[in-house]
C-alpha positions as CSV (number, residue, x, y, z in Angstrom):
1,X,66.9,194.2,74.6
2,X,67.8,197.9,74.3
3,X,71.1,198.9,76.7
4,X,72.0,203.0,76.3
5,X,76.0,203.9,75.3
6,X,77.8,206.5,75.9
7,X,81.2,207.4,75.3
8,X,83.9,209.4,76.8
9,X,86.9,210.3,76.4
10,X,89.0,211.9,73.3
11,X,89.0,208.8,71.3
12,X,86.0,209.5,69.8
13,X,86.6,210.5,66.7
14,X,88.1,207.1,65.6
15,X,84.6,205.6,66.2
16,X,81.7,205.5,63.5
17,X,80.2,208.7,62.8
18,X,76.9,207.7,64.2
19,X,78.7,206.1,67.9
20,X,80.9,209.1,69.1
21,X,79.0,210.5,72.0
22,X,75.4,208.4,73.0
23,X,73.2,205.6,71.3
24,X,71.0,202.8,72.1
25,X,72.4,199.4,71.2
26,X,68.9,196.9,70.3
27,X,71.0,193.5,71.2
28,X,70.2,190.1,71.6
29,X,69.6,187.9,75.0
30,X,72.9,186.3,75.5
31,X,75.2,189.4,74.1
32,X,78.4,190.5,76.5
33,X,79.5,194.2,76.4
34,X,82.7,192.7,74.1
35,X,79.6,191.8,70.8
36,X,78.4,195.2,71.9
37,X,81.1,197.1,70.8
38,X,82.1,195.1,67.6
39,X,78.9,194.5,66.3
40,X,78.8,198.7,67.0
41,X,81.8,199.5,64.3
42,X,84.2,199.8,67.3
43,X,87.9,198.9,67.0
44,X,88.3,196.6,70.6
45,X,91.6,198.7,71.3
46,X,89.6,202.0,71.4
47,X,87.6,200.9,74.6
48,X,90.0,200.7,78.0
49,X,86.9,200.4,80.4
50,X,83.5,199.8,80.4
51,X,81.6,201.2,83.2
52,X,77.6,200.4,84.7
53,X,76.0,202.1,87.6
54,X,79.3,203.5,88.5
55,X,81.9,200.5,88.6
56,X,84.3,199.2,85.9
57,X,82.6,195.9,84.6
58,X,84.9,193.0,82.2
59,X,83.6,193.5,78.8
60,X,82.5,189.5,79.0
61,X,79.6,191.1,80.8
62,X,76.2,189.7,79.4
63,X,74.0,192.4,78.4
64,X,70.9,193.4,80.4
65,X,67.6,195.0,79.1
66,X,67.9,198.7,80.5
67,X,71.7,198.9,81.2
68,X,73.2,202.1,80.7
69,X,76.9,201.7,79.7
70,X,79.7,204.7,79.9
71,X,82.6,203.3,77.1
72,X,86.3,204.8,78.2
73,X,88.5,205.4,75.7
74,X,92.7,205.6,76.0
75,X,94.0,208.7,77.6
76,X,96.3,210.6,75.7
77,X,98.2,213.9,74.9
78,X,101.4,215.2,75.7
């Protein structure tokens, strides 16, 4: 099942090289949005929402063929 990422947010740079702005994630049936993200290289506490079709979804979401996932990471700044 292929599912389409996409970050946002100034986090990035603390993910993998080869995950800080869009990717396609090839998982497997039975996967929730949580596997996504570690099986990705992605430190949990980086990701503060998970969005689909324009409304937060719990990261114990099971994967669909075709989803298209925006990842959230912490605001900050000063």
């Amino acid at each position: 099942m292929r599912v389409g990422v996409k970050v946002m947010g100034h986090a990035v740079e603390f993910f993998p090289e080869d995950k800080r702005s869009a990717w396609t994630y090839e998982g497997r049936q039975g996967e929730s949005v949580r596997d996504l993200i570690v099986n990705s290289g992605i430190k949990s506490e980086l990701v503060m929402n998970v969005a689909c079709k324009g409304r937060i979804i719990p990261k114990d979401t099971p994967l669909e063929d075709g989803m298209e996932l925006l990842l959230f990471t912490p605001v900050s700044g000063g």
